[in-house]
DSSP file (Angstrom, degrees, kcal/mol; ACC not computed):
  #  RESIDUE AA STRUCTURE BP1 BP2  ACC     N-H-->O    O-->H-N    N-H-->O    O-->H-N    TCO  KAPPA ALPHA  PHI   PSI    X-CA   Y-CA   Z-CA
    1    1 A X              0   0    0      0, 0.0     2,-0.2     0, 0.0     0, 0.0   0.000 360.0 360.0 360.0 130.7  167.7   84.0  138.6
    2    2 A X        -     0   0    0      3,-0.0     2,-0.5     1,-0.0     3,-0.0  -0.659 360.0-127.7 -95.2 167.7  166.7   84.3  134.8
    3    3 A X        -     0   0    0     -2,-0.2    -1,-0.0     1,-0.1     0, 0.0  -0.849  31.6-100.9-109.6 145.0  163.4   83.1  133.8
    4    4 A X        -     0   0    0     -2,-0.5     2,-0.4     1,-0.2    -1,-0.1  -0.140  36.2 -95.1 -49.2 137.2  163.1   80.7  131.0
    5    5 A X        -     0   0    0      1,-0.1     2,-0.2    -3,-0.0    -1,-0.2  -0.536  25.2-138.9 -38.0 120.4  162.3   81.2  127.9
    6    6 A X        -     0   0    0     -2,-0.4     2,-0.8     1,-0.1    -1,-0.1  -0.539  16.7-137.5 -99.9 149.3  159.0   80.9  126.3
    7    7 A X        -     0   0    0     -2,-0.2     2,-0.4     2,-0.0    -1,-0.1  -0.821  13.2-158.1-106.7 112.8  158.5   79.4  123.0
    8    8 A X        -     0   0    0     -2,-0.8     2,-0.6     1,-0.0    -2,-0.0  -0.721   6.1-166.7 -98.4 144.0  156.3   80.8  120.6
    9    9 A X        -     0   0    0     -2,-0.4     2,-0.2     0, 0.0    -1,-0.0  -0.944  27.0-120.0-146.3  97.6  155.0   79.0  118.1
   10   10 A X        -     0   0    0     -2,-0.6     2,-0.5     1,-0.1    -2,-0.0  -0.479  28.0-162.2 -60.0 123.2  153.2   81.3  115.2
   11   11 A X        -     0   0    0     -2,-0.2     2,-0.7     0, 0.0    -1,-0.1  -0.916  17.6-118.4-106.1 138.7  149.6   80.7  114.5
   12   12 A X        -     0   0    0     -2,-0.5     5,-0.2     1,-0.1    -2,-0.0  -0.445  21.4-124.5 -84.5 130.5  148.1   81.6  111.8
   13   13 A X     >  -     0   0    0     -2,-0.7     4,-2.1     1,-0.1     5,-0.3   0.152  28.3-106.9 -62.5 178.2  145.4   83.9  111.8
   14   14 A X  H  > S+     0   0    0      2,-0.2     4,-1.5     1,-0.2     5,-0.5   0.986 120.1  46.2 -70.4 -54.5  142.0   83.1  110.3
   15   15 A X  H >> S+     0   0    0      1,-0.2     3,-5.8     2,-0.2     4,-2.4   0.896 105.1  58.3 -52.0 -61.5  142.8   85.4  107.4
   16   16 A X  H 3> S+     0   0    0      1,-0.3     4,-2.2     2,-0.2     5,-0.3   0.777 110.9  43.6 -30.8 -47.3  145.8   84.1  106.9
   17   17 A X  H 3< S+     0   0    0     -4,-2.1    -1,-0.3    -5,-0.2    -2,-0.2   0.375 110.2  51.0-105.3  30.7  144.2   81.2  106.5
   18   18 A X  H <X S+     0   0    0     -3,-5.8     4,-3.5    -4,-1.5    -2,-0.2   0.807 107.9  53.4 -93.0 -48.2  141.4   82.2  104.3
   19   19 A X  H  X S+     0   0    0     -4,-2.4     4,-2.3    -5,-0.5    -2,-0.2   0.940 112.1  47.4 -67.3 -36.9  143.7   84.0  101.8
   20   20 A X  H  X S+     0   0    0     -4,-2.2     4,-0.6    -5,-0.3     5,-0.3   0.744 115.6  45.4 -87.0   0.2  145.8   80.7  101.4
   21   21 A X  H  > S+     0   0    0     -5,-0.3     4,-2.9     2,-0.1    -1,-0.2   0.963 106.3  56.4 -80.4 -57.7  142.9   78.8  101.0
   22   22 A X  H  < S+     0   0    0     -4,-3.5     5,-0.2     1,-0.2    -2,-0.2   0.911 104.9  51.3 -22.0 -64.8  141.5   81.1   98.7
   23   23 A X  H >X S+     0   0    0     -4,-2.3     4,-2.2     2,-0.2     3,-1.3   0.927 115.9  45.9 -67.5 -31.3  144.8   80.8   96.1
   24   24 A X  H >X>S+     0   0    0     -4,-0.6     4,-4.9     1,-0.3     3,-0.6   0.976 112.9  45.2 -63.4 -53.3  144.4   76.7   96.2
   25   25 A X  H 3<5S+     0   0    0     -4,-2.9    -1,-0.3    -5,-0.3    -2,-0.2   0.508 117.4  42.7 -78.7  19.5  141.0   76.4   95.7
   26   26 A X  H <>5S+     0   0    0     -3,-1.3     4,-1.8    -5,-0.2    -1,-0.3   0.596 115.2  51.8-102.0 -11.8  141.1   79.1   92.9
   27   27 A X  H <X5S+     0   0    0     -4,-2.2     4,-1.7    -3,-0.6    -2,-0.2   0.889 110.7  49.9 -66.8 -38.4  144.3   77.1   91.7
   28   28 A X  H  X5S+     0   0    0     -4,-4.9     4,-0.9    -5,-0.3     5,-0.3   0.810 115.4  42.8 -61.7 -38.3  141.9   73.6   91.9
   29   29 A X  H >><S+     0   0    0     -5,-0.6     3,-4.2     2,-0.2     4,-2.7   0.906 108.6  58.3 -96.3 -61.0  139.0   75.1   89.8
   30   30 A X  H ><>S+     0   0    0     -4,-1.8     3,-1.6     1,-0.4     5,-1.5   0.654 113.3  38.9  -8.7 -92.9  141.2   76.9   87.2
   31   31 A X  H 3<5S+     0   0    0     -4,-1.7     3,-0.4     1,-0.3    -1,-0.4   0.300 119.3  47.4 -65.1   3.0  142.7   73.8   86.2
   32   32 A X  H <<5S+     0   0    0     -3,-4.2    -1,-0.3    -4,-0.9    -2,-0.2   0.689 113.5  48.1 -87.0 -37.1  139.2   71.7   86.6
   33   33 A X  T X<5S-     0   0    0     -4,-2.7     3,-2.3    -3,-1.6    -2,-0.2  -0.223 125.5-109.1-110.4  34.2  137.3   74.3   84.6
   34   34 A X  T 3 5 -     0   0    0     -3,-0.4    -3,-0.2     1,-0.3     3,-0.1   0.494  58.1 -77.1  26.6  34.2  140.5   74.1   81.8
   35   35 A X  T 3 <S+     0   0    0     -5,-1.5     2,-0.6    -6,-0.3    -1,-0.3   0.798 112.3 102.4  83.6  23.5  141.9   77.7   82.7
   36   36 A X  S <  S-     0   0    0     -3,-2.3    -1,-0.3    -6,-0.3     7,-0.2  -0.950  83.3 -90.1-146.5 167.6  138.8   79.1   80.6
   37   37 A X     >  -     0   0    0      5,-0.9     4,-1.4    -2,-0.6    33,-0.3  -0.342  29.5-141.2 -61.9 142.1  135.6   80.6   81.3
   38   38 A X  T  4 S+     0   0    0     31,-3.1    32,-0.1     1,-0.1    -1,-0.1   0.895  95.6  41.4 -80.6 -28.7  132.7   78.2   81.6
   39   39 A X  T  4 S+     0   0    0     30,-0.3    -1,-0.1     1,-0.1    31,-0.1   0.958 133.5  11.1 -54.0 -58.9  130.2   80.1   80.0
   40   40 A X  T  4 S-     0   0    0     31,-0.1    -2,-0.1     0, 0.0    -1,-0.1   0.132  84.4-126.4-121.7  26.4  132.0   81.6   77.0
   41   41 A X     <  +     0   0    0     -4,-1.4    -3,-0.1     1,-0.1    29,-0.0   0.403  57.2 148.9  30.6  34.8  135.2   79.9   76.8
   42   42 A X        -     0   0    0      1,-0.1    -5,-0.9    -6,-0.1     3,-0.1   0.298  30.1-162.2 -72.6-152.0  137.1   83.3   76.8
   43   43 A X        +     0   0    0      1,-0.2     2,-0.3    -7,-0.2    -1,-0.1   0.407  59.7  80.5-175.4   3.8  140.6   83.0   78.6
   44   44 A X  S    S+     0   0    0      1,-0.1    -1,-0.2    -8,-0.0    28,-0.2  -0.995  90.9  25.1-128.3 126.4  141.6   86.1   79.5
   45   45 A X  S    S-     0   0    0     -2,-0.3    27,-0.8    26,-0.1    -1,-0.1   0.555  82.6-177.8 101.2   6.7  140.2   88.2   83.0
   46   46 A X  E     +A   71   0A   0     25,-0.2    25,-0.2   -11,-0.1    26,-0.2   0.034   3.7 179.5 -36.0 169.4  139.5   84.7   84.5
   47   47 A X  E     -A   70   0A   0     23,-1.1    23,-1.9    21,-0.2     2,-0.8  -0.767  30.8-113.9-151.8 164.6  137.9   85.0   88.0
   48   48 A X  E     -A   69   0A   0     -2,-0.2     2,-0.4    21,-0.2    21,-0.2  -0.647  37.0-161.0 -75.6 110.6  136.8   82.7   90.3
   49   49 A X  E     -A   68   0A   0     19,-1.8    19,-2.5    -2,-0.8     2,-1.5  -0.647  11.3-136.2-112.2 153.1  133.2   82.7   90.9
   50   50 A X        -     0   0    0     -2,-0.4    17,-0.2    17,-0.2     4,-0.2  -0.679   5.2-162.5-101.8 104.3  130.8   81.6   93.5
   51   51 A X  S    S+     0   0    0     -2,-1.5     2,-0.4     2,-0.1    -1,-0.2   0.814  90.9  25.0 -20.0 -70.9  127.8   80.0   92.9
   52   52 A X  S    S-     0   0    0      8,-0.2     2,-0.7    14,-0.1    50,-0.0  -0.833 111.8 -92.5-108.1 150.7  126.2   80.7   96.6
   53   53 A X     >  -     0   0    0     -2,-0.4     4,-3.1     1,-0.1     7,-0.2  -0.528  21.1-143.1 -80.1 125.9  127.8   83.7   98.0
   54   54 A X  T  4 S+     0   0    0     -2,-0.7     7,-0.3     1,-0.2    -1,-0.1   0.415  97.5  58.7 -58.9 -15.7  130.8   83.2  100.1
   55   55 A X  T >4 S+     0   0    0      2,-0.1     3,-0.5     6,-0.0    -1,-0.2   0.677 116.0  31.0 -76.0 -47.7  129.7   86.2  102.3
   56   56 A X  T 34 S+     0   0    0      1,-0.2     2,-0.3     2,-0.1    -2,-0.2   0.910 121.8  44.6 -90.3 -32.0  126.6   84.8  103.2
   57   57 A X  T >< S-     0   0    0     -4,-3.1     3,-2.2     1,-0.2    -1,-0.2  -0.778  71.5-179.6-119.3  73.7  127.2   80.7  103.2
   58   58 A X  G X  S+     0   0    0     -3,-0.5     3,-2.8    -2,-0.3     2,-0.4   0.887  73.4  64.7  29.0-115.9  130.8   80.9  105.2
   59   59 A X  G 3  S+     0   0    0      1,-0.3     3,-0.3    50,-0.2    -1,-0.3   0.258  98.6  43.2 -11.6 -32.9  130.9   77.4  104.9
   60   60 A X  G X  S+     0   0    0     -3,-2.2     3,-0.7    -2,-0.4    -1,-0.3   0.151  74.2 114.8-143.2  38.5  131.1   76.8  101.3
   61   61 A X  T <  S+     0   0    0     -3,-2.8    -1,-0.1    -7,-0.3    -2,-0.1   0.246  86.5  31.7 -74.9  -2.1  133.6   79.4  100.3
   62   62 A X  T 3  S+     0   0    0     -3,-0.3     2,-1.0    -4,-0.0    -1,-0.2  -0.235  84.3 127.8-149.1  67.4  136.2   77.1   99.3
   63   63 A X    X   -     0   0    0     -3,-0.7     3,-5.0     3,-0.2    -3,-0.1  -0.783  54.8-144.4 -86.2 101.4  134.2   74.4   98.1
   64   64 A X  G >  S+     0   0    0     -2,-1.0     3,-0.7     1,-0.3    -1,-0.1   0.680  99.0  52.9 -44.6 -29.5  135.2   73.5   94.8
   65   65 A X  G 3  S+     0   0    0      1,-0.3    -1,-0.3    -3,-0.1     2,-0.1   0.797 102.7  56.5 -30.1 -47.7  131.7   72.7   93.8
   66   66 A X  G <  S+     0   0    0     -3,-5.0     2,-0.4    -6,-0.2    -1,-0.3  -0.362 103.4  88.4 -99.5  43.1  130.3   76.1   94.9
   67   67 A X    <   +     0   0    0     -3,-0.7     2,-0.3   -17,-0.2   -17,-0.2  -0.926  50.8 175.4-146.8 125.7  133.0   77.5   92.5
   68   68 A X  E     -A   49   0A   0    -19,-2.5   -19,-1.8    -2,-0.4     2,-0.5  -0.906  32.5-121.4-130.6 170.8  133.3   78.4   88.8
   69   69 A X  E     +A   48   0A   0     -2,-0.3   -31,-3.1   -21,-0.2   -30,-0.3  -0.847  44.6 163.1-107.4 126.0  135.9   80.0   86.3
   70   70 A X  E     -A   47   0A   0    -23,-1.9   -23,-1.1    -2,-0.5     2,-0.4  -0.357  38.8-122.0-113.4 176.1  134.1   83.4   84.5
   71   71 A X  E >>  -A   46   0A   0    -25,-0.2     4,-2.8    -2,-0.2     3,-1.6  -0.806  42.6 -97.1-114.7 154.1  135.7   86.1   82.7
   72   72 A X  H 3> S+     0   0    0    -27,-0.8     4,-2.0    -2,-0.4     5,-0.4   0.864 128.0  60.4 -29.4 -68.3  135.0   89.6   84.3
   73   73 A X  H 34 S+     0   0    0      1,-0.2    -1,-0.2     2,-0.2   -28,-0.0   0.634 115.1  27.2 -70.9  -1.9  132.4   89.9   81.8
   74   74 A X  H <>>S+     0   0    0     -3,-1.6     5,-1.9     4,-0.1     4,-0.8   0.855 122.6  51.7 -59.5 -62.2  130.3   86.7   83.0
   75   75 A X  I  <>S+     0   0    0     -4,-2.8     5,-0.6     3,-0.2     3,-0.4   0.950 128.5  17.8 -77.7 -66.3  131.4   86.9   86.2
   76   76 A X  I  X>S+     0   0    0     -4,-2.0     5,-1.1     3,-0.2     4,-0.6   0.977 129.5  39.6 -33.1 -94.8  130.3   91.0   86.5
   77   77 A X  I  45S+     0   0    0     -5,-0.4    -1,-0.2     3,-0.2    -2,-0.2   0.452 129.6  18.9 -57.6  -5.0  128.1   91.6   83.9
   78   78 A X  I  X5S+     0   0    0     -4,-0.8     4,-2.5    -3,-0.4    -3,-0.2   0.575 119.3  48.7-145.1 -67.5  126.1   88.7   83.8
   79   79 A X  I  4<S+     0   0    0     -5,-1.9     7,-0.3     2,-0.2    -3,-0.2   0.717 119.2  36.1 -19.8 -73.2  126.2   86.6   87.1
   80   80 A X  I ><<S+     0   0    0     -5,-0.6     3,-0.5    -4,-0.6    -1,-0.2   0.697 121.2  45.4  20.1 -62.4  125.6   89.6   89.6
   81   81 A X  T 34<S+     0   0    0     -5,-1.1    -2,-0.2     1,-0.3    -1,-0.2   0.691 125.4  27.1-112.1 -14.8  123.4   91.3   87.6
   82   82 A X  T >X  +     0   0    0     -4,-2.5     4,-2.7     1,-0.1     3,-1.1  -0.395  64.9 157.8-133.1  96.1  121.3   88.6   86.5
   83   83 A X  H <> S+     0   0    0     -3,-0.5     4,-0.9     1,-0.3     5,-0.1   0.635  71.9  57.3 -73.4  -9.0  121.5   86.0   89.2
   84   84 A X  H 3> S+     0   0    0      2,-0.2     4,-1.3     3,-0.1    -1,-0.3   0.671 110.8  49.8 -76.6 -18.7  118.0   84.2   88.4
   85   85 A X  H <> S+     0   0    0     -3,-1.1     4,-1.0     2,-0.2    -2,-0.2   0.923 109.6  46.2 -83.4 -61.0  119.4   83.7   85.1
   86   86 A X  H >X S+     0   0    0     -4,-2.7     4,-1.0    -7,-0.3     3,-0.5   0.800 106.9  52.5 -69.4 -35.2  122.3   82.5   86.2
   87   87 A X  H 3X S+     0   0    0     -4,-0.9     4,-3.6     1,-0.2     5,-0.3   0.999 111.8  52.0 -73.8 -55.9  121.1   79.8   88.9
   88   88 A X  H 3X S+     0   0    0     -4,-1.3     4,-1.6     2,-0.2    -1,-0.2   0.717 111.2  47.0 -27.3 -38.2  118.8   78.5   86.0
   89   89 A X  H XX S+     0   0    0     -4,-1.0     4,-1.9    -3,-0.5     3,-1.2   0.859 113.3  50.7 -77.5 -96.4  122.3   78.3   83.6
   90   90 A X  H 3X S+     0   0    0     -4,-1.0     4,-3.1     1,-0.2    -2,-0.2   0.743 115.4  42.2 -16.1 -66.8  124.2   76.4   86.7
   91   91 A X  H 3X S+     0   0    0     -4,-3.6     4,-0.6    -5,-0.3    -1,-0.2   0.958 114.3  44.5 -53.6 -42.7  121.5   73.9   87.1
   92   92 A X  H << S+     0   0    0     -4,-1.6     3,-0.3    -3,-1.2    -1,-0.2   0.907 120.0  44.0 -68.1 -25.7  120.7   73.0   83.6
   93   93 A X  H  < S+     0   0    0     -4,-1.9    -1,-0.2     1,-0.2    -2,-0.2   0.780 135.3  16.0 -84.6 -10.4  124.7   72.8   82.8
   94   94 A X  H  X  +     0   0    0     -4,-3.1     4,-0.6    -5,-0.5    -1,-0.2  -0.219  63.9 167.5-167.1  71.8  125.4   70.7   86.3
   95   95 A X  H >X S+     0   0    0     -4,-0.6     3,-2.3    -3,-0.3     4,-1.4   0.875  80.6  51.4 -44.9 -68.0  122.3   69.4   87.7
   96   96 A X  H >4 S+     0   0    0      1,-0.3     3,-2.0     2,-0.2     5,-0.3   0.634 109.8  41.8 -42.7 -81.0  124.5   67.3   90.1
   97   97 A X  H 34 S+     0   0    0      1,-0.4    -1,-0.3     2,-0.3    -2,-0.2   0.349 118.9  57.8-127.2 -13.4  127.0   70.0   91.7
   98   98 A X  H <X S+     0   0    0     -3,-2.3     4,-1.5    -4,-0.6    -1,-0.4   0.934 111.4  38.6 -70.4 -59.9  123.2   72.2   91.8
   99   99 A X  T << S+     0   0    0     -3,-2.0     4,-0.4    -4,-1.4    -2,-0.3   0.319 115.9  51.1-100.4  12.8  121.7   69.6   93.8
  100  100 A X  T  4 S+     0   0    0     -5,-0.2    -1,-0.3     2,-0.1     4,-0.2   0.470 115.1  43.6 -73.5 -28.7  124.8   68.9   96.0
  101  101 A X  T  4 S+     0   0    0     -3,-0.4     4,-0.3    -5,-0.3     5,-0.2   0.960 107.7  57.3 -70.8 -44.4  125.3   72.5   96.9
  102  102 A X  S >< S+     0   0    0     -4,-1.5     3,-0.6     1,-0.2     4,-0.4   0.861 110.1  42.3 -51.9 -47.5  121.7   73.0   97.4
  103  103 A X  T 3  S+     0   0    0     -4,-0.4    -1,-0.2     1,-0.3    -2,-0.2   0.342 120.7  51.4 -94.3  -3.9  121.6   69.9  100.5
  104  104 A X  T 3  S+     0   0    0     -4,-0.2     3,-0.3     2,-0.1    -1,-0.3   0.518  99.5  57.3-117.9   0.9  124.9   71.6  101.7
  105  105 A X  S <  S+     0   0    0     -3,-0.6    -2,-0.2    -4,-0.3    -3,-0.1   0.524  98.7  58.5 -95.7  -4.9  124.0   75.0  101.9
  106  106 A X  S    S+     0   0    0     -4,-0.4     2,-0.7    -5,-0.2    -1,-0.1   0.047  81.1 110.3-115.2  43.0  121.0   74.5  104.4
  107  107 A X        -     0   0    0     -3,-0.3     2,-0.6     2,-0.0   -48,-0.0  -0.953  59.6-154.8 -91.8 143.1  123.4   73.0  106.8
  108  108 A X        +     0   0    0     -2,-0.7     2,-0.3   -49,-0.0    -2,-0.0  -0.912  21.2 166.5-117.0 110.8  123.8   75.2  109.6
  109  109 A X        -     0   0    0     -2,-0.6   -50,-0.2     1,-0.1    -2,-0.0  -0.997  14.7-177.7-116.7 125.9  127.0   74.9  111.3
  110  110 A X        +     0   0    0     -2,-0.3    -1,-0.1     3,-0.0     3,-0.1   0.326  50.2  96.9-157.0 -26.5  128.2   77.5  113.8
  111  111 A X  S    S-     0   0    0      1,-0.2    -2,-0.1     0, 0.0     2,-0.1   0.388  82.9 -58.0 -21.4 177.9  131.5   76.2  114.8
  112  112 A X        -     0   0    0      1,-0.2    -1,-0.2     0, 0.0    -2,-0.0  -0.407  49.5-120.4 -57.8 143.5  135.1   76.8  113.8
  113  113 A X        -     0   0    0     -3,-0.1     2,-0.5    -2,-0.1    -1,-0.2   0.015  25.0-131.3 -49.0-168.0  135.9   76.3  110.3
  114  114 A X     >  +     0   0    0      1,-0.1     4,-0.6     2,-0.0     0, 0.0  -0.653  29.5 175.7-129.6 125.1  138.8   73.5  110.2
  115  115 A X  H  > S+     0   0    0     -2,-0.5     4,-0.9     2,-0.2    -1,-0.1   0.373  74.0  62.3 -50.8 -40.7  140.9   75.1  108.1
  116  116 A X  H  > S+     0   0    0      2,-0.2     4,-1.9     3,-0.1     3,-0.3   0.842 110.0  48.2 -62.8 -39.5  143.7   72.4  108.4
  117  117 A X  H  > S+     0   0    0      1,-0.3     4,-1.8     2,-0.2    -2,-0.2   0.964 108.2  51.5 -72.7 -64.2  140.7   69.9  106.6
  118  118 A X  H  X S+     0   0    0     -4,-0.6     4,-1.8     1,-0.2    -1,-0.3   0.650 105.7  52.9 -75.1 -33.6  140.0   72.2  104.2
  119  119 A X  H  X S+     0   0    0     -4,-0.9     4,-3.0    -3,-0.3    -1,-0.2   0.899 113.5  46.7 -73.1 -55.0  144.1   72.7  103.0
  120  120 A X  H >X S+     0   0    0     -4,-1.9     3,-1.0     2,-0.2     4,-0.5   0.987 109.5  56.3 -61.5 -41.2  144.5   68.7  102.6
  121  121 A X  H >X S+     0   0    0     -4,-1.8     4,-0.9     1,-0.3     3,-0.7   0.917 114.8  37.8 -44.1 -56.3  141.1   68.6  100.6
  122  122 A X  H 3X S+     0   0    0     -4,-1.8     4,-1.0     1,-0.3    -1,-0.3   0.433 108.1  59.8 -86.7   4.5  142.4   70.9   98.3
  123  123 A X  H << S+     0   0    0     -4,-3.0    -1,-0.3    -3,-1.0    -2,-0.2   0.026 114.7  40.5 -68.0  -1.2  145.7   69.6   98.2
  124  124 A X  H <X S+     0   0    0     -3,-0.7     4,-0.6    -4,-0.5    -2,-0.2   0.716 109.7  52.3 -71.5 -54.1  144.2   66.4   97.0
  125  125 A X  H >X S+     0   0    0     -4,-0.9     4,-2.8     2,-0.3     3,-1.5   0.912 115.6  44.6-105.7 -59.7  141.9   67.6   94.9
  126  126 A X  H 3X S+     0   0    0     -4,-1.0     4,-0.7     1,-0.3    -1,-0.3   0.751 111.0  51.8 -40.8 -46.1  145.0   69.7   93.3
  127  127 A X  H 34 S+     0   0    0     -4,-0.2    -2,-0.3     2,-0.2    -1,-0.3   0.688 108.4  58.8 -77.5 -23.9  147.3   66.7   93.3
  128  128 A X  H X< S+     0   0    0     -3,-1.5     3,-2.2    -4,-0.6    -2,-0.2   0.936 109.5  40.4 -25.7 -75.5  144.2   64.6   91.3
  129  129 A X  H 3< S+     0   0    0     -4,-2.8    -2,-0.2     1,-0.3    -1,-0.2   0.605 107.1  59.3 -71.8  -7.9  144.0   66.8   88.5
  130  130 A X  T 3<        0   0    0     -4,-0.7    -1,-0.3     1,-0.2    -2,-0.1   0.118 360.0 360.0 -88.2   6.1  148.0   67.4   88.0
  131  131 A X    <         0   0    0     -3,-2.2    -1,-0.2    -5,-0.0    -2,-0.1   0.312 360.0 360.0 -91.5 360.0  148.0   63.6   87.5
């Protein structure tokens, strides 16, 4: 007697779906943030940078809000190394998306991500701005 076959059905792991979350929502703020740095309108070195750190508030590591487009030398040399400086900059250039971040970074949620939620958001958000 043979025994059946089982069907496996690939899930993806939680990296797996960090890194393709990662490439949308840097794909979503590029084109929001017009493929150039927001500080010094350079255009070359982009990177995507995070407003609250993505290590420490989980949760709002691919929020496009909590995201902006540097060049290396913003995002290094000036973000990082003076981060009072820089939260002062962020508020006064986008008081709103400060004081949205702010009332969403003292949520404390302990749950799973949804990771499926997060893919349509930014598959929205992407299909908006290609319009």
């Amino acid at each position: 007697m043979t025994k059946p076959l089982k069907v496996l059905t690939q899930r993806k792991t939680r990296r797996q779906w960090v890194e393709e979350l990662d490439v949308l929502a840097r794909e979503v703020v590029y084109l929001r943030d017009g493929k150039c740095c927001v500080r010094c309108g350079r255009t070359a070195q982009l990177a995507p940078s995070h407003v609250y750190p993505k290590g420490k508030y989980t949760r709002l590591r691919h929020d496009t809000d909590n995201i902006l487009t540097l060049c290396f030398a913003c995002h290094i040399c000036w973000w990082h190394k003076n981060p009072i400086e820089a939260s002062q900059w962020f508020g006064d250039k986008y008081p709103d998306r400060a004081k949205k971040l702010k009332l969403r970074s003292q949520i404390s949620w302990k749950g799973p991500s949804d990771y499926q939620g997060w893919k349509l958001l930014l598959k929205n958000e992407l299909k908006n701005l290609t319009k």
